[in-house]
ROBA-419295 format. One record per atom (N, C-alpha, C, O, CB): x, y, z; residue in one letter. Coordinates in Angstrom, 3 decimals. Each point is the difference from the previous one (the first is absolute). Glycine has a CB too. Layout:
ROBA-419295
          X          Y          Z   res
          X          Y          Z     A
...
END
This chain:
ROBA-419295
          X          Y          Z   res
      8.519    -16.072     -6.545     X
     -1.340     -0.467      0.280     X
     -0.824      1.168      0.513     X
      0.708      0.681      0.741     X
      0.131     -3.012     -0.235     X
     -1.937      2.768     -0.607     X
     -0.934      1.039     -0.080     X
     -0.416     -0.663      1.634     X
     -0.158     -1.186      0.290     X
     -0.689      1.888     -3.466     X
      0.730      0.621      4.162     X
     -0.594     -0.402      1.297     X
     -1.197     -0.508      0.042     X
     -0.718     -0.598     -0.802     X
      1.850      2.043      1.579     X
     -1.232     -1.043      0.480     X
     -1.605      0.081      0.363     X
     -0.648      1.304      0.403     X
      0.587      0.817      0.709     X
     -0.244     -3.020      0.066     X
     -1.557      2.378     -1.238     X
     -0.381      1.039      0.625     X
     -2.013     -0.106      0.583     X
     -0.479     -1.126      0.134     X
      2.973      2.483     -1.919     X
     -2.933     -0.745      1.914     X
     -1.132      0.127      0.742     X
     -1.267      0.708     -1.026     X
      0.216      0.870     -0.844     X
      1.474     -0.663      3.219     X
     -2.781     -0.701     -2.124     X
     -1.431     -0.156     -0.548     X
     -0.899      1.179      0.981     X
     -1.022     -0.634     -0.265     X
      1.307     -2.376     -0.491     X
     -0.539      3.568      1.189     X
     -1.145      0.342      1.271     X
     -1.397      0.130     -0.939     X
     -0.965     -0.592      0.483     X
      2.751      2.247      1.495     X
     -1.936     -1.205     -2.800     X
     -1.502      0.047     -0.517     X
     -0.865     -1.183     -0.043     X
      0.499     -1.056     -0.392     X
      0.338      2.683     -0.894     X
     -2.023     -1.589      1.624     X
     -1.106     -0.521     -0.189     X
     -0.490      0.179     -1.418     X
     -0.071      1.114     -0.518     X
     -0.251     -0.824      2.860     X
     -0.041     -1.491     -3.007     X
     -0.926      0.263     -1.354     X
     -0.907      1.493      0.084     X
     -0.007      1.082     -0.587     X
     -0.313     -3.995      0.355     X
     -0.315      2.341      1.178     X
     -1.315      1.387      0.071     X
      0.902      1.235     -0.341     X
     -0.202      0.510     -1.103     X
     -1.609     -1.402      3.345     X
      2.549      1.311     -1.636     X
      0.966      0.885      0.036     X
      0.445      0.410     -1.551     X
     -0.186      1.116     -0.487     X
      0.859     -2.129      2.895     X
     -0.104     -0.008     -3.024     X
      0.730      0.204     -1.161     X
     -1.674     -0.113     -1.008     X
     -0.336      0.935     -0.728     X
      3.526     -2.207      1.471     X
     -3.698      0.523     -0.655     X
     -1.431      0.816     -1.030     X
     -0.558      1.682      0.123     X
     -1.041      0.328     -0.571     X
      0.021     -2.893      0.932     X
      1.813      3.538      0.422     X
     -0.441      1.066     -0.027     X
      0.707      0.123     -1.133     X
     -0.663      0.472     -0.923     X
      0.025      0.246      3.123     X
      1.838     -0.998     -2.472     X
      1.165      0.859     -0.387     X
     -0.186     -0.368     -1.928     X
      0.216      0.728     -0.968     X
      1.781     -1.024      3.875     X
     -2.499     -1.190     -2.807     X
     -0.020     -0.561     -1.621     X
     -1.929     -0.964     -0.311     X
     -0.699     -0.876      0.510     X
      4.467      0.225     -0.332     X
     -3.773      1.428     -1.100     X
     -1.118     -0.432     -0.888     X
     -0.498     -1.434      0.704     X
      0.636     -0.467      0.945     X
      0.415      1.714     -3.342     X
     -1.984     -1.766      1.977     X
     -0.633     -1.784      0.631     X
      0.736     -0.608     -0.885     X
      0.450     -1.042      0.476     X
     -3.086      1.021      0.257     X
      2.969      0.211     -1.845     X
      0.054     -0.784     -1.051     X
      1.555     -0.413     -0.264     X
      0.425     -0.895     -0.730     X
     -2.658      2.032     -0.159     X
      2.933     -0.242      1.680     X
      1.878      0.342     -0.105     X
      0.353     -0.768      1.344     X
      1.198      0.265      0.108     X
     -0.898      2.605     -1.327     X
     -0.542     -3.449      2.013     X
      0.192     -1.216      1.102     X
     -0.069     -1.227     -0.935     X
     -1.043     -0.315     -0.572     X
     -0.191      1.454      2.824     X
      2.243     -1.728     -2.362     X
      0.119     -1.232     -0.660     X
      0.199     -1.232      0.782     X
      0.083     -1.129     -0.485     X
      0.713      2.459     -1.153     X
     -0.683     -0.834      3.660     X
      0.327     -0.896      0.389     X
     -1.197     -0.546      0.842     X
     -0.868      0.761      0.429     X
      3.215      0.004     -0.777     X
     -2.361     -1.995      0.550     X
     -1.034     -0.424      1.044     X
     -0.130      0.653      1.415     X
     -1.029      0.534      0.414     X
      1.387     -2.554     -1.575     X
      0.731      1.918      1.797     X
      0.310     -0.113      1.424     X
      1.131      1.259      0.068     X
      0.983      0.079     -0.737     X
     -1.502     -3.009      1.141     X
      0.190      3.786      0.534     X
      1.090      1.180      0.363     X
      0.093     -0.237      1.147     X
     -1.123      0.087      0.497     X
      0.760      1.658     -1.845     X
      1.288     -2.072      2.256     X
      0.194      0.575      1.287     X
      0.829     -0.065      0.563     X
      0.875     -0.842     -0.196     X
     -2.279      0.710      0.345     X
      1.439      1.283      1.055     X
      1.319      0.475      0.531     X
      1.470     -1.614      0.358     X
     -0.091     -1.016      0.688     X
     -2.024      3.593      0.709     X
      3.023     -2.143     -2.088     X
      1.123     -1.072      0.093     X
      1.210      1.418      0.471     X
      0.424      0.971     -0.627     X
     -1.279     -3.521     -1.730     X
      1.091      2.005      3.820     X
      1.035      1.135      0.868     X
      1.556     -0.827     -0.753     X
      1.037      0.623      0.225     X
     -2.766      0.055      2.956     X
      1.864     -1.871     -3.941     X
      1.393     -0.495     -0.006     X
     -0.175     -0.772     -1.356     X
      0.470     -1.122     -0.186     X
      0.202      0.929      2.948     X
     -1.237      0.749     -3.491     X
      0.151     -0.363     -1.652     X
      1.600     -0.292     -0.417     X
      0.887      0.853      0.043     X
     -3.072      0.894     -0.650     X
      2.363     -3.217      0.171     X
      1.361     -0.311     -0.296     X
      0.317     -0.501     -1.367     X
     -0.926     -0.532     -0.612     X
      1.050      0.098      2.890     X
      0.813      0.505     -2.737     X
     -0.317     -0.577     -1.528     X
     -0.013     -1.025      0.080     X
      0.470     -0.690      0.905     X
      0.308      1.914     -2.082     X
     -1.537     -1.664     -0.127     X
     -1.171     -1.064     -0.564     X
     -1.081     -0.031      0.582     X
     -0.706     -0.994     -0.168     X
      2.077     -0.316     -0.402     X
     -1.822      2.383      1.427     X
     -1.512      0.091      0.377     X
     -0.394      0.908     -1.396     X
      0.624      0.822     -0.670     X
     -0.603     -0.854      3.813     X
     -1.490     -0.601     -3.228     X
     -0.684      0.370     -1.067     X
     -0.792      1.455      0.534     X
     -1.167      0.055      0.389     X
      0.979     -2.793     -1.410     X
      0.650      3.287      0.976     X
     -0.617      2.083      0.191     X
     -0.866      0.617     -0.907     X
     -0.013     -0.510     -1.121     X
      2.167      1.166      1.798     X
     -3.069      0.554     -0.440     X
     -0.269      0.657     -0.679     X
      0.820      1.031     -0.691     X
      0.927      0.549      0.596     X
     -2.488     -1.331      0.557     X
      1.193      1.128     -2.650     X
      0.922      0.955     -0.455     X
     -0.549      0.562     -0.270     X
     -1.084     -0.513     -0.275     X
      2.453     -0.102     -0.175     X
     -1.278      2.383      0.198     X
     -0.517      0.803     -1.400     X
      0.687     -0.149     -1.112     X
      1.211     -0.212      0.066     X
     -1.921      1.795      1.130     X
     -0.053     -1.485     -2.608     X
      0.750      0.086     -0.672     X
     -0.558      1.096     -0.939     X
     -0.694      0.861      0.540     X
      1.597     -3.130      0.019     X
     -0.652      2.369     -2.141     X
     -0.327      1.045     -0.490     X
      0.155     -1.078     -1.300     X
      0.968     -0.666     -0.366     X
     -0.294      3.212      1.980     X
     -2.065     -2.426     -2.158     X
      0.264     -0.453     -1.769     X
      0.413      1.166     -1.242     X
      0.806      0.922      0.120     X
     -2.823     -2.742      0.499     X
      1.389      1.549     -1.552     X
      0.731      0.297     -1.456     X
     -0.789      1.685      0.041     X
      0.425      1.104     -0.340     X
     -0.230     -4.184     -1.404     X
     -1.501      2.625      2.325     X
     -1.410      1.588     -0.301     X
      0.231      0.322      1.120     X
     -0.980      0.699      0.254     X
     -1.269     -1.172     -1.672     X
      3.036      0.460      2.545     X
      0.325      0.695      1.663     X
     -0.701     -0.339      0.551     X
     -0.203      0.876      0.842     X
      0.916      0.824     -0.966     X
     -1.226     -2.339      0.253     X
     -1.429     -0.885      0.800     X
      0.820     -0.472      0.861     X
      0.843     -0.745     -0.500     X
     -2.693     -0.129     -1.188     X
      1.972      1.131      3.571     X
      0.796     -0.765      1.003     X
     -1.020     -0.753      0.431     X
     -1.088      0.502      0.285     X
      2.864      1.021      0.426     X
     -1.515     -2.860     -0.618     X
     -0.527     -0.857      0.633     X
      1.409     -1.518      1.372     X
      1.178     -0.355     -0.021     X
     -3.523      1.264     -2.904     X
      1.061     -1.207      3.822     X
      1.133     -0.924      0.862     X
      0.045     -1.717     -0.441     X
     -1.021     -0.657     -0.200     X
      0.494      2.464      2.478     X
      1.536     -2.199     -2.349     X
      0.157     -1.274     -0.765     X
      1.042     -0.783      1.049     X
      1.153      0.350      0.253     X
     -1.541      0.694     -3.005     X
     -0.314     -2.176      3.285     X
      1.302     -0.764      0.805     X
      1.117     -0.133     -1.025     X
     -0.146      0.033     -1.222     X
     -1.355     -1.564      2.862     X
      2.518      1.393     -1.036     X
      1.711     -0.068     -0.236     X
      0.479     -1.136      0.776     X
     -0.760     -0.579      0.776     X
      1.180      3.129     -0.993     X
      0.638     -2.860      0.076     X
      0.612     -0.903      0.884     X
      1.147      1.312      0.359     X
      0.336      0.840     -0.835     X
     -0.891     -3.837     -0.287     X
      1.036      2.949      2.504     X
      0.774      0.782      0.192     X
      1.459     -0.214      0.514     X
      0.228     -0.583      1.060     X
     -2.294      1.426     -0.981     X
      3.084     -0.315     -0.927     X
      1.590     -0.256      0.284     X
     -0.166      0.273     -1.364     X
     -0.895      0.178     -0.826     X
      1.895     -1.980      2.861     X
      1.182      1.731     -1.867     X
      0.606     -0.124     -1.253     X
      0.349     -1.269     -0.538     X
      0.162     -0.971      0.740     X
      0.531      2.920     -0.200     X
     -0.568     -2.011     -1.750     X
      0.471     -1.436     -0.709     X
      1.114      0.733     -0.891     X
     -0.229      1.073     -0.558     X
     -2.268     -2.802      0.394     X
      3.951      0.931      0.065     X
      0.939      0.624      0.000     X
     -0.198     -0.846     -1.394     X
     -0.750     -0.946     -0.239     X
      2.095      1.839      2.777     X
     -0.053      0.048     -3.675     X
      0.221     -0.619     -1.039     X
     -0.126     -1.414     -0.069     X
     -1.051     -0.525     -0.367     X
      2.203      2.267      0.111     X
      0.097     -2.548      0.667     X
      0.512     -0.975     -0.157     X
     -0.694     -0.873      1.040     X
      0.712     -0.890      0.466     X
      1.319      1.928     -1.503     X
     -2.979     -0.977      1.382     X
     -1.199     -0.726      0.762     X
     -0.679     -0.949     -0.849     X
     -0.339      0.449     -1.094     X
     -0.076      1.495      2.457     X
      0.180     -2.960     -1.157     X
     -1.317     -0.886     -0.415     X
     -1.467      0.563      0.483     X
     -0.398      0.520      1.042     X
      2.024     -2.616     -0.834     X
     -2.216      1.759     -1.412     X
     -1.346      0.709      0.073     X
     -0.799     -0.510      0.921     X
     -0.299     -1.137     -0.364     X
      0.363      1.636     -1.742     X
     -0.664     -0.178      3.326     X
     -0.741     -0.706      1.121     X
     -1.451     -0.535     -0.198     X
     -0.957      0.685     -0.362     X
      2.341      0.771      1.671     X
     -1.399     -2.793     -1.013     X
     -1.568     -0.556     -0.580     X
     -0.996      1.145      0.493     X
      0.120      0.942      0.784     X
      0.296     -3.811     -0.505     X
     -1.573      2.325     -1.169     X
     -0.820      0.936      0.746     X
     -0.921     -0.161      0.876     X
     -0.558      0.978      0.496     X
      0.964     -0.216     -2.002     X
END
């Protein structure tokens, strides 16, 4: 199972770093005890390298797992 780990940025913060348009998420903010199946921000990177942040659900889902509603 994938831990937990910690958030400290502020939105404001992370709009220095990426375009207006590459925030995909509503709501950023600091989470000190992000656990899995909390829904997080991610970076990611598409097909043209364009990084943008996209909520995730966060943990692992193991092979032989049933797929978790959504």
């Amino acid at each position: 199972m994938c831990g937990r780990y910690a958030l400290s940025e502020e939105k404001e913060e992370l709009d220095k770093w990426f375009d207006e348009d590459a925030i995909e998420v509503d709501t950023i903010k600091p989470n000190y005890n992000a656990a899995p199946t909390d829904i997080m921000p991610v970076v990611g990177e598409n097909e043209e390298g364009r990084r943008s942040i996209l909520p995730f659900r966060w943990g692992l889902l193991p092979f032989w797992a049933e797929e978790p509603d959504a």
